[in-house]
N, C-alpha and C positions, 0 to 999 in steps of 0.2 A: 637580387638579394636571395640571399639560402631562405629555405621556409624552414620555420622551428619545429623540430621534430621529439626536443626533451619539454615535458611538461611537467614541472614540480609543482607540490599544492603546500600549504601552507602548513608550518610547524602544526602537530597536535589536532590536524585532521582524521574526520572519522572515516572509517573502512570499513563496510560490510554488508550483509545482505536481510532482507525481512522476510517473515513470515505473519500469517493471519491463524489463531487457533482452529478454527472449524474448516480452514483446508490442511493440515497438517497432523492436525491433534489422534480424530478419531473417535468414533462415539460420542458424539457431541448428542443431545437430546434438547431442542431448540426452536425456535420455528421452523430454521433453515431446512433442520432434517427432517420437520413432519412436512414440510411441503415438498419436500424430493420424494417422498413415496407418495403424495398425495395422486390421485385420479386423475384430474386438474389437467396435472404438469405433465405426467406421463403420456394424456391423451393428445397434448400438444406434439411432446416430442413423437409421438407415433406419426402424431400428420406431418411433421416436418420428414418422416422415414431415417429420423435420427434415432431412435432405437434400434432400426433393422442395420443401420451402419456400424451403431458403437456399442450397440447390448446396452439392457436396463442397467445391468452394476456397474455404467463408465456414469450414469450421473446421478448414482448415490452415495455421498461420500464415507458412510459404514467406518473400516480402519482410517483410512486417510493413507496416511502416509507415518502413522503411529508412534508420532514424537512425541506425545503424552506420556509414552514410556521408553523413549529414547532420547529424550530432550541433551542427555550427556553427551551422547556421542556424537550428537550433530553439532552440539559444539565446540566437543574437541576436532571434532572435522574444518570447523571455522575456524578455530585456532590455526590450525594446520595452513588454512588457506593465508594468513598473514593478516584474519581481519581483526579488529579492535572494538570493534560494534557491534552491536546486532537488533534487530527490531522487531518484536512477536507482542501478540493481545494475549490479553486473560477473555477466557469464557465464562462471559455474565452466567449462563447457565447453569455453569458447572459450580461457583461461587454463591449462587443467590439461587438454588432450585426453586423456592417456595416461597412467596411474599414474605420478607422482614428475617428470614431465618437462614441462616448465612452457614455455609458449609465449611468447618474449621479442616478438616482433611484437603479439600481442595486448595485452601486459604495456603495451608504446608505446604503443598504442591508447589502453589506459583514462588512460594519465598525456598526453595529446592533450585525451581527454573532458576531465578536471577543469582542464588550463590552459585550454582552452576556455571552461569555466565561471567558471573564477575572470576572465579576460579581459572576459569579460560583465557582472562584477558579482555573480557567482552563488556564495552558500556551499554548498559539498557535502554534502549529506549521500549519502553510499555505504555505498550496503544489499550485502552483502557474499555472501548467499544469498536470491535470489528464487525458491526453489522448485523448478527443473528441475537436473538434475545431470548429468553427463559418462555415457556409457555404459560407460565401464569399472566406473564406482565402481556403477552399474545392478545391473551383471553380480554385485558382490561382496555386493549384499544390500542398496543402499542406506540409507534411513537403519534397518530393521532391523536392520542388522552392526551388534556393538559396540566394531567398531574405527572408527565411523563419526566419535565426535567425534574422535578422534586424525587421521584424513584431515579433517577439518573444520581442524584448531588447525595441519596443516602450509599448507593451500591458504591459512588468513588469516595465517599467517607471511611470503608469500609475498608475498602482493597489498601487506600493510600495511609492509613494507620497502620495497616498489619505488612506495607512492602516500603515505606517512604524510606528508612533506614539506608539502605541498598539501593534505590534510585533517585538518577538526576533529572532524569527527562522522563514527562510525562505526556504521549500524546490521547487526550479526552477522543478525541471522534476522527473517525477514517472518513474520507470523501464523505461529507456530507451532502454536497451534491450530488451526487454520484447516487446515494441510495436512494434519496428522496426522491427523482426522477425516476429510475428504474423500476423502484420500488412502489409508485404513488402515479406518477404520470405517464409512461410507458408502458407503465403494467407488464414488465416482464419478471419481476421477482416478488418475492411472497411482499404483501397480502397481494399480491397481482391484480390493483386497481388503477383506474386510468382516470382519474380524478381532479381537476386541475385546483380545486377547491382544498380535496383533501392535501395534494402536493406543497401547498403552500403553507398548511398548517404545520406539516412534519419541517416543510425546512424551516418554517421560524421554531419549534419547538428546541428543533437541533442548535440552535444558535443559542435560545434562551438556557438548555442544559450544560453547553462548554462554559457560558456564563457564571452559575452554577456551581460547577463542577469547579472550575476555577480558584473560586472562593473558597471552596470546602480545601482542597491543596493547599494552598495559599497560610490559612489558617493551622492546617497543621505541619506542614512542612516550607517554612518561607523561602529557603533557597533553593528550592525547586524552578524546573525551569519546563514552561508548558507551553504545549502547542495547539493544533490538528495538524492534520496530513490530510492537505487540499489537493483536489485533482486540476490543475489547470492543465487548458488546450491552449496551443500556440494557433492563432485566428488569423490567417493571414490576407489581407484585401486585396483583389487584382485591380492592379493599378488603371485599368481600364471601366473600373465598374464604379461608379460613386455610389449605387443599392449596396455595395460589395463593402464599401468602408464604413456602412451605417450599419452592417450586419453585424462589423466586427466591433464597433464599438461598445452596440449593444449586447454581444457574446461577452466581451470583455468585460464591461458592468458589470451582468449579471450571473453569467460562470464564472468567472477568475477573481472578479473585486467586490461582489457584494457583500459575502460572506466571512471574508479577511476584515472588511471593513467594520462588520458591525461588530466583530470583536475584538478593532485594533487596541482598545485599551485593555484588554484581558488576554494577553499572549504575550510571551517570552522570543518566542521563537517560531516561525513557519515552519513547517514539513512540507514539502515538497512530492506531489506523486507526479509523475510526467507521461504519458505513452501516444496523444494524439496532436496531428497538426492536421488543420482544415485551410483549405483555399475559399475563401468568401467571393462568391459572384453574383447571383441573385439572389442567394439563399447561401447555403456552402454545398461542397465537395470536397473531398480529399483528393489531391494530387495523382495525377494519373503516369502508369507507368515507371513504377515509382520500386524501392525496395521493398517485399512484404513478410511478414510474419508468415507461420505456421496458418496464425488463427487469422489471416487479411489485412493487420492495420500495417499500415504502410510505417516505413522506419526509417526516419528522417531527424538525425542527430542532430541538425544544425538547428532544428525549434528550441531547442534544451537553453541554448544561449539565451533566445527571444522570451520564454516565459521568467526566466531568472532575471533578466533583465527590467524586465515588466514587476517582477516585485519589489525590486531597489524601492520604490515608492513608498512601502513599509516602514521601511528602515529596523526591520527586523532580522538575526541571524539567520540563515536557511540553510537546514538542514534537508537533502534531497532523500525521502526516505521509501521510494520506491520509483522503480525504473529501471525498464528490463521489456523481455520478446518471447514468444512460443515462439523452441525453434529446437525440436528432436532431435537433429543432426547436429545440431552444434556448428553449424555452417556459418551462418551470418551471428551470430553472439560475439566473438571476439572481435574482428569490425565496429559490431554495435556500439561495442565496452568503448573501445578507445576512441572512435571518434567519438560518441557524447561528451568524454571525459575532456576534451580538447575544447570541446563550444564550454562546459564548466568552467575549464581554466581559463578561457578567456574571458568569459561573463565578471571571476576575481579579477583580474588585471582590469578590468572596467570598473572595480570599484563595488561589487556585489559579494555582499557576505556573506556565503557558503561554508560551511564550515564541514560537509560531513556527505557522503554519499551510500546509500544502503540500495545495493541494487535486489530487483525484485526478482528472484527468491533463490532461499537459501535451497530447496528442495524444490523438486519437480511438487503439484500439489495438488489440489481439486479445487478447477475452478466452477467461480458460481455457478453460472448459466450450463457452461459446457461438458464440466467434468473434467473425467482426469485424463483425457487423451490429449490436449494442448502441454507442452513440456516445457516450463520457465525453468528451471530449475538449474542451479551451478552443479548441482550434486544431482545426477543422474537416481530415483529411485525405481525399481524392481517391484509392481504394487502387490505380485506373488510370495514374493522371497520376504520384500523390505529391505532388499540388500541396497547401499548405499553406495555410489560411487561418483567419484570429480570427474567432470567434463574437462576436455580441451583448455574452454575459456574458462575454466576456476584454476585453473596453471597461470595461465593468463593472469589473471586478475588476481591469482598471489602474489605474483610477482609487482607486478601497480601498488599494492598495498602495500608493503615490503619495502618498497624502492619509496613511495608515498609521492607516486607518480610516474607519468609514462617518458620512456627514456630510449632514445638513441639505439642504447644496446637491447633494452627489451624489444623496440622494434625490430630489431636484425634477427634475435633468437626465435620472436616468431613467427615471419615473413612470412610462413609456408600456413597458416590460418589466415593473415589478414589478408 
């Protein structure tokens, strides 16, 4: 039997790529940014000899990549690229500098951003906390204080009055796992504590604020349509280990379905972030010998099936709104694209409702930990110049977008990348 080499997605699928403010934006003033210049972090990365590698200004994000005031053109860039979508936060900080006092200039701004986007073509989705937070709210405990979802449900009061008009989609919280952990029990991002007491507090705080948050939308805008954007890992068991199947089950619990869970009745919709698979044997490992990134994680398109699959359970829309690789060369990027997009298509023919794909990122950008020398980016940027420019696989993946899936002929025109 031929193998199927055209994959079409379904009428009135979303196309495009996300961004996070405080790697994009530029002058952010936040925690994030007073802990990148803090003593702290700096003395780390000296012992790591990651200073002497990448210079102190690759992990301070300063301009960024300064879409704050180019926000137009990078989306008439995504226009250009054939996308329909697009995924960026508002910065609490820039919004809310000072307990209760709310910045009506900045407020203009983001209602600028989304005409901009809708001008383009572009459906919003606005992730409404990407992770850094104002320093006052630093000061009160962050997301420890248990008055946090209550400063959470006033600040989306706020935003979702003065931008609801203009949006449909609303995602409250990015990886909530993701920061609590790093942030709380890892101790590799600000407040940099390793805590398993405090960990636990922040991630129920984050669950009880989508809650929250929920409500306050809900009430002023009812057909809005809300999420998160959860990080789930495809866990996969060696069939030889029975420790191996009990690891995943309990990965699975408590990474992937705890946190869906305890909001199933307050969400619209799932976001989708995707970038790890782990081999579970005594403990896990990642797959050896395997495809890697830039930055090491191994890239393994066929898990994208398995966790999509794994949320069917929901029975919620899923929107996939990040998913993507460091990869400067642009080497393994258009590969990435299309075979993920294939374990996607399959995952709908299985009966999973997908509706929308935002791959991770619309720019090269600054990431957390690393800085800006790891390159996701569809659009190539110049952190000298700012000059912007399409990679290889943003041809690529205009044309996917365009076509509203990958086809026969797109595969022959671009043999010479895949």
């Amino acid at each position: 039997m031929k193998e199927q080499n055209s994959f079409i997605f379904p009428k009135g699928f979303f196309w495009g790529a996300s961004t996070a403010a405080h790697q994009v934006e530029g002058s952010t003033v936040n925690d994030w940014s007073e802990w990148e210049k803090s003593e702290k972090r700096l003395k780390h990365l000296r012992k790591l000899k990651l200073i002497e590698k990448f210079g102190e200004d690759n992990f301070i994000s300063g301009m960024a990549a300064d879409n704050y005031h180019r926000f137009d053109d990078d989306f008439k860039m995504a226009k250009e690229m054939g996308h329909n979508a697009t995924r960026f936060s508002l910065e609490w900080s820039r919004i809310e500098p000072e307990e209760g006092k709310f910045d009506e200039r900045e407020i203009q701004h983001y209602q600028d951003v989304i005409r901009s986007a809708r001008t383009n073509g572009l459906e919003p989705f606005v992730t409404i906390w990407h992770w850094p937070i104002p320093l006052w709210l630093r000061d009160k405990g962050g997301w420890e204080s248990k008055h946090m979802p209550k400063y959470f449900a006033r600040y989306a009061d706020r935003v979702v009055t003065a931008l609801s008009h203009d949006v449909r989609f609303w995602i409250t919280l990015n990886e909530p796992q993701v920061y609590s952990a790093e942030s709380f029990l890892i101790g590799e991002w600000p407040p940099q504590k390793m805590n398993p007491s405090a960990y636990l507090k922040v991630f129920h705080n984050l669950i009880k604020a989508h809650i929250a948050a929920y409500h306050v939308i809900k009430r002023i805008s009812p057909e809005a349509q809300i999420g998160i954007a959860s990080h789930n890992m495809h866990f996969e068991a060696s069939r030889r280990s029975f420790t191996g199947h009990i690891f995943k089950a309990v990965a699975d619990w408590w990474w992937n379905f705890y946190f869906l869970g305890r909001i199933a009745n307050y969400q619209d919709f799932i976001g989708l972030n995707h970038y790890f698979h782990h081999k579970m044997d005594h403990w896990w490992k990642n797959r050896k010998n395997r495809i890697l990134s830039d930055l090491g994680w191994e890239l393994y398109p066929e898990s994208m099936e398995h966790v999509l699959m794994d949320l069917k359970r929901f029975g919620k829309p899923i929107y996939i709104t990040e998913n993507g690789l460091a990869d400067e060369g642009d080497v393994k990027r258009p590969w990435f694209i299309v075979e993920t997009l294939k374990r996607v298509h399959r995952a709908i023919e299985n009966g999973v409702d997908v509706r929308g794909y935002l791959h991770w990122s619309l720019l090269d950008n600054f990431e957390w930990g690393e800085g800006f020398w790891p390159r996701f980016g569809l659009i190539e940027v110049d952190y000298k110049t700012l000059e912007r420019k399409m990679r290889p696989s943003a041809h690529l993946y205009r044309d996917i977008c365009l076509r509203n899936g990958v086809t026969e002929e797109l595969l022959e025109k671009y043999k010479n990348l895949l």
